[in-house]
N, C-alpha and C positions, 0 to 999 in steps of 0.2 A: 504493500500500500504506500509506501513511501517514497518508492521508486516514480510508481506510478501520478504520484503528486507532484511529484519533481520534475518528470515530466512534461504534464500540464501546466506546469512552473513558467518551465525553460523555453517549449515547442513558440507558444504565440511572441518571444521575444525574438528566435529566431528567425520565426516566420518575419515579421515588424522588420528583420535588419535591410530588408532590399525593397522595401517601398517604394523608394522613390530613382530605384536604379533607372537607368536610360541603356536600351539597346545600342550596339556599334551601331545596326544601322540606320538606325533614328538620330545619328550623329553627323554633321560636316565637319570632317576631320583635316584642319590646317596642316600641309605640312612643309609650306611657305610662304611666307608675307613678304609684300613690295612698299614701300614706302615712298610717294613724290608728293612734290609741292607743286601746283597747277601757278598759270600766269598769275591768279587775281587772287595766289596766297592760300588756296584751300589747299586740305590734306587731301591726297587720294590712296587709298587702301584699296591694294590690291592681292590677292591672295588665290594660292594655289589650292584645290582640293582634290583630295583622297575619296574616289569613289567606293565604297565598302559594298554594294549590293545591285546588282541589275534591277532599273526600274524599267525596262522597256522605253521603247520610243527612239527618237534619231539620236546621232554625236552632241546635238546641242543638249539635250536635257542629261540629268541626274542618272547616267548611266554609268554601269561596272564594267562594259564591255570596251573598248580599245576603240579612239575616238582618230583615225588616222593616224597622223604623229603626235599627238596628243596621249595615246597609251593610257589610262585607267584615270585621269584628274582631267578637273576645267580648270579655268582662270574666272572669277569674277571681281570687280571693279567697283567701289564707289568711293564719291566726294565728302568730304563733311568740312563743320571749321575747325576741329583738333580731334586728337584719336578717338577718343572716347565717343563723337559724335559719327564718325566714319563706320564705326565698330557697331555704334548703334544701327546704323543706315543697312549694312553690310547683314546683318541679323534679320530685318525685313526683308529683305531681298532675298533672303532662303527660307525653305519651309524647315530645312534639319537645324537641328541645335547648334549654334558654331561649336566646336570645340579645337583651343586652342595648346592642350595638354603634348598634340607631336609633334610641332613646328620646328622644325630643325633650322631652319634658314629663317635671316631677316635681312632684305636688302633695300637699304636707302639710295634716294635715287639723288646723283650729283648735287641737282640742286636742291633738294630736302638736306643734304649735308651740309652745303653751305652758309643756310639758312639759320642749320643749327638744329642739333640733334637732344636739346635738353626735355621739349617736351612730350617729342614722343616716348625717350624713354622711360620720364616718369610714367606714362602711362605702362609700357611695356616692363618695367620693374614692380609697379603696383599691383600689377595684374593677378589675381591667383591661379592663372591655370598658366601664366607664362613658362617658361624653360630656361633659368637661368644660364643653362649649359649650349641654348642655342646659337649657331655659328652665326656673326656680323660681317657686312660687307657692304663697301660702299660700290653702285653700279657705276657705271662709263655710260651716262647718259639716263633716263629712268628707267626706275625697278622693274617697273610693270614690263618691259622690254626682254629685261632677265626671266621672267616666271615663264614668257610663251617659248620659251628654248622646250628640246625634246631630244635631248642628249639620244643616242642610238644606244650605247653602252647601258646605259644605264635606265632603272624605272620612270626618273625623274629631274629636273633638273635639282630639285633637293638634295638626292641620294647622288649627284656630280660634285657637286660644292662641298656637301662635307666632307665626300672620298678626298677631295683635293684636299682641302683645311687639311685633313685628319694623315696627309700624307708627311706633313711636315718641311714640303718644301719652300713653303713659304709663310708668310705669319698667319697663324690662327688664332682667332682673336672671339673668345664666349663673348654674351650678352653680361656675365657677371665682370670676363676683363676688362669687360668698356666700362661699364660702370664705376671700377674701380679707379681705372685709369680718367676718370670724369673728376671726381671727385676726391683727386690723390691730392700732394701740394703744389704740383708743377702746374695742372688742370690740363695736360694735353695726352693726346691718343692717338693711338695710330692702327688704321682699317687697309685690311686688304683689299684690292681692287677688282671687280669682276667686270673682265672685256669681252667684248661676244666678237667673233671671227667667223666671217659667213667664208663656208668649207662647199663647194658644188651648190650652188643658190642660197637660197634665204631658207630654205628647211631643212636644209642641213647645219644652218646657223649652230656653235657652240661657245657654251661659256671657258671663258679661263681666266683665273688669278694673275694677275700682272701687275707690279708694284705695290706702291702704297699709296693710301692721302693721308695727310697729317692734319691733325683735330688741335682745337687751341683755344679753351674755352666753351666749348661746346660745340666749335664751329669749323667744316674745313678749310683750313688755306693756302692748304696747297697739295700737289702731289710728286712724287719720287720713281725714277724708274726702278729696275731689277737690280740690276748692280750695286745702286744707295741700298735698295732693301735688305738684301745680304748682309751691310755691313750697319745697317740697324738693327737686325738680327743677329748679329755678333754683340752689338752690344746690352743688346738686351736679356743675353743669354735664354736665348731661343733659335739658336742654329739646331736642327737634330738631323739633317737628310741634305747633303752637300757633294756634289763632283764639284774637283776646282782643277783647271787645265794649265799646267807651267811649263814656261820656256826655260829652265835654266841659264844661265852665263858662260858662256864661250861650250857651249852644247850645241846639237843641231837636230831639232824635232821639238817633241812634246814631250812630258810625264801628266798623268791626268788620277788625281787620286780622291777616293772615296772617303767623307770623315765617317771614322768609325766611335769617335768620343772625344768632345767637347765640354768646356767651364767657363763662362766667365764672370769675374769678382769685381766688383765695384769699391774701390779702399776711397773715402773719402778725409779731407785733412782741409785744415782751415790752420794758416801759419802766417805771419804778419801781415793779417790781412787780404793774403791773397787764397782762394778758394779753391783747392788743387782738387781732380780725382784720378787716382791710377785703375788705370783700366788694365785686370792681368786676365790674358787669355791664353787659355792650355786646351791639349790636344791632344791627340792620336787618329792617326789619316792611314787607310791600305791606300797602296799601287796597284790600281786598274789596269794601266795602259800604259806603254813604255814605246814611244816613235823614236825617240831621240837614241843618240851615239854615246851615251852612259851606260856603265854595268853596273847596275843596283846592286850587287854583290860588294861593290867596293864599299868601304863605309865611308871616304871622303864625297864619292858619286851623290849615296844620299844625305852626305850634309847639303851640298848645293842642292836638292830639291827641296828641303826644308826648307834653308834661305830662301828660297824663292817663291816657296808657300807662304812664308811668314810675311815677305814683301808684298805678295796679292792680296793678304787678309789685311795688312795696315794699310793698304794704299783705300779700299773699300769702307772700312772703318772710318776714315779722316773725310772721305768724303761723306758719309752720313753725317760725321761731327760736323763738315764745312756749311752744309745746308741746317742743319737742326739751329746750328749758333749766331749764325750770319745774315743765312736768308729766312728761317721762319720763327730763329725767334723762340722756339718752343722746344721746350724738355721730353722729348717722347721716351727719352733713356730712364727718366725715374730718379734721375741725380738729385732732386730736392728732396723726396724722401730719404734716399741715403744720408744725407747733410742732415736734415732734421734726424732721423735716428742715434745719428752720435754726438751732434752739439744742438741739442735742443732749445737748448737758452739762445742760444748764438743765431738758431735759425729764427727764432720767435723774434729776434730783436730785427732781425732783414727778410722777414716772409715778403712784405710790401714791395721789395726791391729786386724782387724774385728774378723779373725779368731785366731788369740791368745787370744782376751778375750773374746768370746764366751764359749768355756771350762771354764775356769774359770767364769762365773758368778754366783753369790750364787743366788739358787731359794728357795724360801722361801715360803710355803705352807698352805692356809688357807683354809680347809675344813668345810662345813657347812652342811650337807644334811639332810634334815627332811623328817620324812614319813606324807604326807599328809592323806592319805586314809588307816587304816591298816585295812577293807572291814567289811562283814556284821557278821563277829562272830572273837569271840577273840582267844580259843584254836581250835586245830585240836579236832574235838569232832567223827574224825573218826580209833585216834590211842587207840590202847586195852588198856593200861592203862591208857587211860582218860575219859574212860566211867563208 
């Protein structure tokens, strides 16, 4: 009897616990948003959806079936005057529940970053079904432009973007990095760029990551090619996935070698006045490829490709610094938290002044890179004069 009271206890609470659950497919499942700013200043929210279930009917309606190059999502579109009003608009416009819990991708469009990226993201941070882990990018033109891509490879243009992010060869940057990076001391960010490259016409149109823009108060002003990227990513210690291609010194060809493990250390120092930081970077690189007239066997051989590794990663490095310090002015390296974390008083008394001694701070550069692996033979034994 007591079992069975217990029971009758328990059953109707767990019956109670899924009340008010919602079906997948009674859901509109995000799983990318576009983000522009129109001429006359409105938001336009554009967003990619996850078809979960065949409704019947043509490509154009709420169908599960393969919409041409379109593949199993639509794209739909609206205007509002700030997110929250879009999102409302965007919620009308469909009969399923938005749900915004698998949104991998958020793509701001040039001029929405320009504009200035603080209010969407309060909404996008406040949100509770947000994804703080989802990947950020700024478009090469508007968003809405990126979402209608139909990668071949891949399900989606979502599941391209993060492949790439997630690949590490270029910055990958969460919705929580930016945030951080928003609201650090320096106030400045840095987004990866997504360029669309029409491949055999405009439907074979694909996305790709190319450079950076640089954020500066919430706003972009400016952008950086590949080359500066790299050595933004050296400085940020965020290099993970790198071929670097070197000529050696009185050599004749190439050595072209893979990093296998990278660090680097931000030492900051405030000494009469003047506001140093040492930038130490360490390494371990295999040899991929071997064109040139060296025998990597020799261990003088592979000093000179270090030297000349270590020359290509500082020449890359000084030119991020030349541009961060010079031309834009902005901290995207994180140097004023480093300074605040170890003279705090010192920084509280010059936060104001942030941006005049940021230019001027001496960076001071200590290179280390070793060839761990230089592979299973020493000379190229398939160039004509080394046989």
């Amino acid at each position: 009897m007591r079992r069975i009271r217990l029971l009758l206890l328990v059953f109707p609470i767990l019956a109670a616990g899924c009340w008010n659950a919602r079906e997948v497919n009674d859901l509109a499942i995000i799983t990318a948003a576009g983000i522009d700013l129109t001429e006359d200043g409105r938001i336009e929210l554009s967003v990619k959806i996850y078809l979960t279930s065949p409704s019947g009917g043509n490509g154009n309606s709420m169908s599960g079936q393969p919409d041409g190059n379109k593949g199993t999502s639509v794209v739909r579109s609206v205007t509002g005057i700030n997110m929250a009003d879009a999102a409302s608009r965007l919620q009308k416009k469909i009969s399923r529940k938005v749900f915004w819990g698998q949104t991998d991708v958020f793509l701001f469009g040039e001029r929405m970053a320009r504009a200035g990226l603080e209010a969407p993201m309060d909404f996008l941070m406040r949100h509770i079904a947000s994804r703080e882990r989802a990947h950020v990018f700024v478009c090469d033109g508007p968003a809405k432009n990126g979402l209608l891509l139909s990668p071949s490879i891949e399900r989606s243009v979502a599941d391209a973007l993060v492949h790439m992010a997630e690949q590490q060869t270029g910055l990958n940057i969460t919705m929580m990095d930016l945030a951080q990076m928003l609201i650090s001391k320096s106030k400045a960010a840095v987004l990866p760029i997504v360029v669309i490259r029409e491949e055999q016409g405009e439907k074979q149109s694909l996305p790709y990551i190319q450079g950076v823009s640089v954020i500066k108060n919430g706003r972009m002003i400016g952008r950086v090619n590949e080359d500066v990227t790299r050595g933004i990513m050296w400085l940020r210690n965020e290099i993970k996935q790198a071929t670097v291609t070197v000529s050696p010194e009185q050599s004749d060809g190439y050595v072209s070698l893979h990093l296998h493990r990278s660090q680097t250390r931000l030492i900051p120092k405030i000494e009469g006045g003047r506001w140093i930081m040492t930038v130490r970077i360490t390494g371990q690189d295999d040899i991929v490829e071997n064109t040139s007239d060296l025998d990597l066997s020799v261990p003088d051989h592979i000093g000179k490709v270090e030297k000349e590794l270590e020359k290509v990663v500082n020449t890359r490095v000084k030119m991020a610094l030349g541009q961060a310090q010079k031309e834009f002015k902005a901290d995207i390296f994180q140097f004023a938290d480093n300074f605040y974390r170890k003279y705090p008083k010192i920084w509280e008394a010059n936060a104001d002044r942030w941006d005049e001694i940021f230019p001027e701070v001496e960076v001071r550069l200590e290179t280390d890179l070793r060839i761990a692996r230089p592979g299973l033979i020493g000379k190229n034994f398939f160039r004509q004069e080394q046989r």
